[in-house]
N, C-alpha and C positions, 0 to 999 in steps of 0.2 A: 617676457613672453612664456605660455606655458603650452606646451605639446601635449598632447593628450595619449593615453594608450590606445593602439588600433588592435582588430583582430585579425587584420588580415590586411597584404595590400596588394592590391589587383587592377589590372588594367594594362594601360600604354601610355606614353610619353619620349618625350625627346629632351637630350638636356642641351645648356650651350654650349656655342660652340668651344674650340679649344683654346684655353685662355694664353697660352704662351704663342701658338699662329695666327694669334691676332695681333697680338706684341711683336712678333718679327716680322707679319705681315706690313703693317704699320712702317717701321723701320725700313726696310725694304722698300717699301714702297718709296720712301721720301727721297729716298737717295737713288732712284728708277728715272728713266730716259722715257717720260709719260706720262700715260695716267692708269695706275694702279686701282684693280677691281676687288674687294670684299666681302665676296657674297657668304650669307650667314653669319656675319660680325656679332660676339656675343658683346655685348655692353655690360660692362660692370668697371666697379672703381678702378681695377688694375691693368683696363683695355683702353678705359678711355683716355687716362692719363697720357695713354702711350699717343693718343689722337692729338692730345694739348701738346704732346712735347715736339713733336713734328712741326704740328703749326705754327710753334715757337722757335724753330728753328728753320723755315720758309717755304715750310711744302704747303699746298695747299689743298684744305680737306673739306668735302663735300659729303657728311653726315647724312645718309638716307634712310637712318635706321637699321634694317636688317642689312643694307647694302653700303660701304662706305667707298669712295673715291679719291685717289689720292694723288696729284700732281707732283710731280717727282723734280726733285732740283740738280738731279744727277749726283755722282758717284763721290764728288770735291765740293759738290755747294749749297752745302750746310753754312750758316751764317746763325753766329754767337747773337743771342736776344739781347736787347736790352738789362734783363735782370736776369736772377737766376732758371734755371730748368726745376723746375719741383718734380722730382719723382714719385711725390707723395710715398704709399705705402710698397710701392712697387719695386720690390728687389729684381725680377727677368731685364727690366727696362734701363732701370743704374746702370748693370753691368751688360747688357748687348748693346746699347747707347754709347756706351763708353767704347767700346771697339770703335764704332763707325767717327765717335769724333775724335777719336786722340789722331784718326789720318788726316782732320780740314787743316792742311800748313798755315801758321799764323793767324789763327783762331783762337780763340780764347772763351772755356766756358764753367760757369758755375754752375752744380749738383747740390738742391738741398730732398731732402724730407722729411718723414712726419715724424713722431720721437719714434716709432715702431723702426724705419727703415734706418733710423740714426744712429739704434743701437747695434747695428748688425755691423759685421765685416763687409768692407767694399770688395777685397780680394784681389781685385783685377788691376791693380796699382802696377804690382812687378811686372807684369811679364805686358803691360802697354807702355811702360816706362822700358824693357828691354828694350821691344820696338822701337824706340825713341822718342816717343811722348814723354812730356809733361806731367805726371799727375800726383797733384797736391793732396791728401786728406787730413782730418784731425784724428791724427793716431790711430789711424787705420778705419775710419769713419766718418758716413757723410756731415760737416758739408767739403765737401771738395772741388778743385779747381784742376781742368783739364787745358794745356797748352798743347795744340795740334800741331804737328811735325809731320815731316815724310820719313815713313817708316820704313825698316827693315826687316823682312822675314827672319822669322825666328823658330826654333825646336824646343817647345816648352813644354815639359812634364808635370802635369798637375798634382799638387798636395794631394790634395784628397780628389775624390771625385765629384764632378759640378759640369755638369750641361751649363749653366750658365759662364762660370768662368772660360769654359773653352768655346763655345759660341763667340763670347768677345775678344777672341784672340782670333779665332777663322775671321771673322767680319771685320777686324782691322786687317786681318793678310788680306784683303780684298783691294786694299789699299797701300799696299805695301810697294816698295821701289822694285823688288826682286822676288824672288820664290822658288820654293813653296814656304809658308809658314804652315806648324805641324805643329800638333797639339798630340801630347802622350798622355793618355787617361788609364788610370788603375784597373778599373771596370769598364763595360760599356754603359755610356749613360746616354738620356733622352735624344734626339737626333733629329729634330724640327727641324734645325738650321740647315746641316745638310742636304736633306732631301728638298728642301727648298732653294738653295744655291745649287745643287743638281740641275733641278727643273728650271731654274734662270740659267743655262746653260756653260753655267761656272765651273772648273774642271776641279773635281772635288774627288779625292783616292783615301780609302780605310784600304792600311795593310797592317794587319794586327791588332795589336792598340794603339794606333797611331793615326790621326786622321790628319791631311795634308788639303789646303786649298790651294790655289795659284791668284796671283794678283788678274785683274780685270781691267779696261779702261773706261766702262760699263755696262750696265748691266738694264734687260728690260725691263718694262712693267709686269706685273703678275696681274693673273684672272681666274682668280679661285674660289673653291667654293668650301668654308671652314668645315669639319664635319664637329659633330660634338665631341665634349671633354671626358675621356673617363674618369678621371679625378673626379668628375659633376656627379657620374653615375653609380659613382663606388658607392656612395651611401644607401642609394635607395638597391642595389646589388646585398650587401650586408642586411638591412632592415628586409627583404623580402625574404634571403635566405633562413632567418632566424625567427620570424614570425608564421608558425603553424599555417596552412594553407593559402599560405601568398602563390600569386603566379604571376610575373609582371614581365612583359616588354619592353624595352629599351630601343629606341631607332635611331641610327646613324652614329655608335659609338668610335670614336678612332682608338682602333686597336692595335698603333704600333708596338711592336714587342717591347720596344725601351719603356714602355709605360706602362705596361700590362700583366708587372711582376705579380701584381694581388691578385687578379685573375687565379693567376698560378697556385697562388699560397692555398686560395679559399676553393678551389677545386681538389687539393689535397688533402686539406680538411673535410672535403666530404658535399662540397655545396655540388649543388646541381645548378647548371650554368651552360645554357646553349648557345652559340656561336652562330648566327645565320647569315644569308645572302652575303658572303664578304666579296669585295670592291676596293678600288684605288680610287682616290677621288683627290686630286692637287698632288698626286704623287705620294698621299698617306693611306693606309688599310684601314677599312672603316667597314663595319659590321654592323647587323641587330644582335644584341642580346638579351635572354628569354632567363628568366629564373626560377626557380620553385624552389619551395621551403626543405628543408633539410636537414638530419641532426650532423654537427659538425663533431670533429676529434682533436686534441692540441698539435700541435707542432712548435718546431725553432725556425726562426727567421734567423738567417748568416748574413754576415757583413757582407759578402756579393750579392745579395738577394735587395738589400735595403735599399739602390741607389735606381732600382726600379719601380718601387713603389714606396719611394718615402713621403709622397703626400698622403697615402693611402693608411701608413703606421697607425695612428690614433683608432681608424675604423676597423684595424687589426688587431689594437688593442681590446676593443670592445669586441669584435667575433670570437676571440679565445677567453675572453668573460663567460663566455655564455658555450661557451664548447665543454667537453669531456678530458679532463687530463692537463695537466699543466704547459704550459707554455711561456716561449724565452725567444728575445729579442735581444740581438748582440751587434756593437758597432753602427749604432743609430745615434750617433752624438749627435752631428748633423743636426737633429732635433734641438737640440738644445740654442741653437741662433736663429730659430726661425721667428714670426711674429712675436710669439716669445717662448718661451722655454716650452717646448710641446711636452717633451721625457717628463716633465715636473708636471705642466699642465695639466696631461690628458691619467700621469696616476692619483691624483688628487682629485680631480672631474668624477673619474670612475668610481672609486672609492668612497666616496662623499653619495655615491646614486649605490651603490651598494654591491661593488665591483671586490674579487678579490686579488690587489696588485698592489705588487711592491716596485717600486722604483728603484733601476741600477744604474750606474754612472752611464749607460750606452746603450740603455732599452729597459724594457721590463720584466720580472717573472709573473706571471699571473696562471693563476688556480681557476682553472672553467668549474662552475657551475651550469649545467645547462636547463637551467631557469627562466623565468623573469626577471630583470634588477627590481630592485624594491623602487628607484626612481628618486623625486627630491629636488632637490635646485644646486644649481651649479653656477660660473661664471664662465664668461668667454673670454674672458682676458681680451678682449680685443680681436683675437684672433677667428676668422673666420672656418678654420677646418676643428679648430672646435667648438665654437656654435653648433654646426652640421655634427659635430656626433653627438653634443646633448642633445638634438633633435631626434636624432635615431636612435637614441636610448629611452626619449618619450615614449617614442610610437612601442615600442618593447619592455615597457616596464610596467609594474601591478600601477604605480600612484602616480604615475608621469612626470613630467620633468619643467622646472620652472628657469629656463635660462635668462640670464644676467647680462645684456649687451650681447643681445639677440640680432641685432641689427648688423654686425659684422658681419655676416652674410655678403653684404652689398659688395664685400670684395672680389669675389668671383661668380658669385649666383646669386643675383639680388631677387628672383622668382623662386626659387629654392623653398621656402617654409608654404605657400601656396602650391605648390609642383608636389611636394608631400602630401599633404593632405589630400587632392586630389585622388588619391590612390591606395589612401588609408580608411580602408572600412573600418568603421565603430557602429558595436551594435547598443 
């Protein structure tokens, strides 16, 4: 597929909604005392999966499209399918999934995925096997085999910093014999889980950096309403910033702070970025945001900075291409296990469209020009958050950009390359 360069991009739109509260919501819901409501359900590979694997394990789901329904089998009765659970590409779903089954006593369940999700770390082995679960991998990779046990709370300090990892370790303490089970995180990272075990009136305590749930003997249905993804909006946020008289709205972004580190970053660089109508809606902060074009200045991203907007990195990458003054990215390894090596991917992607970046073991240094990229063809590797920035480096480059498994998109924004163009004036 080739993106074309725009002159401008102007207008309104909405993006989907939030892909990991659709994944917990999912989750949640199956293991609810009911029937769980989904209103604004974004659909895409990494959402729906999470719909197949419920129904594979005996909730029952009533797909209405924007709206999904979900019959809840309560807090212990999950029941092991027939074959295995495919995660497919879905790493949120592996590891919050795995919480909630390492607690079904005397279950038994197999985890595979696609080569993407196989080559990554599981993670969440140790400290569900502290618990007392069971769990099998191959050398620290899926496919794995999960033996469910009555667990015990536990005080577990995470390596590195991962929303996911300690999500799956709160959602087994939900099921745990005693409590609190406590998760101690280095940083504060995204915080979906919480404020949704909050709002299901789970007794859930942050004192410090320590977050503590209490076991349950269950828990109700949810009736929510998703708001969009910033992660969805980052791009077209970047590409309006960077493009000479863009002015675009954005409606319904959830702007909780754990996710909204690049907000930060690209308002210190200089972007113009307005903040409207903000609202709680499910218990999340949700906003419009308004942008107009901008010239930006470099800056450094610090290791505490990255675990707020490490899906956002790559499209960071590219705003300090195109900024005044060099720029450095530190303690973003993290990258390097993601769909696949992003730190590698996204300097080689850049650099190939006519970016000035060097690649370091843990980020980047990059040299802004604050130009046009010359543009070119690139590959996605598979991976869907860089498809989306060779797209945004179309829409901003003299020759446009011809990507290469373009179609990885479909993993979180399958409307994504049409939602562009819509907003992209070409004269």
């Amino acid at each position: 597929m080739k993106v074309e360069p725009a002159s401008a991009l102007v207008g309104a739109l909405a993006v989907p909604a939030v892909k990991g509260i659709c994944q917990r919501g999912a989750l949640l819901g199956a293991v609810a005392e009911g029937e769980t409501v989904l209103r604004g359900f974004g659909h895409a590979a990494d959402t729906d999966v999470a719909l197949d694997a419920v129904r594979a394990l005996g909730a029952t789901v009533d797909d209405q499209g924007d709206t999904v329904r979900i019959q809840g089998v309560g807090l212990h009765g999950l029941k092991a399918p027939d074959g295995p659970i495919d995660c497919r590409n879905a790493g949120t779903l592996l590891r919050l999934m795995s919480g909630l089954l390492a607690g079904q006593d005397g279950q038994r369940f197999e985890l595979i995925g696609d080569e993407s999700l196989s080559s990554r770390p599981v993670r969440v082995e140790k400290p569900l096997a502290e618990m007392g679960a069971g769990y099998e991998t191959t050398e620290g990779t899926l496919p794995a085999t999960i033996h469910g046990a009555r667990l015990k709370a536990i005080r577990f300090t995470l390596p590195q910093a991962s929303a996911q990892v300690k999500s799956s370790v709160l959602l087994a303490g939900l099921l745990a014999a005693d409590g609190p089970t406590t998760v101690v995180e280095p940083v504060p990272t995204r915080d979906h889980t919480e404020r949704m075990l909050t709002g299901l009136g789970v007794r859930v305590r942050r004192k410090g950096d320590a977050i503590s749930v209490w076991p349950v003997d269950d828990i109700p249905p949810l009736d929510i309403e998703i708001p969009g993804d910033f992660s969805s909006a980052a791009p077209f946020l970047v590409a309006a910033t960077l493009l000479s008289g863009s002015r675009l709205m954005i409606h319904g972004v959830n702007v909780n702070p754990t996710r909204t580190g690049f907000l930060d970053v690209l308002e210190r660089m200089g972007a113009r970025i307005g903040v409207f109508d903000r609202r709680t809606v499910a218990g999340e902060p949700v906003a419009d945001l308004e942008v107009q074009s901008a010239e930006l200045v470099a800056t450094t991203v610090k290791p505490s900075e990255v675990p707020g907007m490490v899906d956002e990195l790559p499209l960071f990458a590219l705003a300090a291409a195109m900024a005044r003054g060099e720029s450095l990215v530190y303690g973003a390894e993290e990258l390097r296990v993601k769909e696949t090596d992003r730190i590698a991917a996204v300097a080689d992607s850049l650099r190939a469209l006519g970016a000035h970046i060097g690649e370091e073991p843990d980020g980047w240094k990059i040299t802004g020009v604050p130009a046009r990229l010359r543009g070119g063809s690139m590959q996605s590797s598979a991976d869907h958050r860089i498809a989306m920035l060779g797209a945004v480096v179309g829409v901003l480059s003299r020759d446009g950009v011809t990507i290469g498994g373009a179609e990885a998109v479909a993993v979180s924004f399958p409307g994504f390359f049409d939602l562009l163009d819509s907003v992209a004036q070409r004269s």
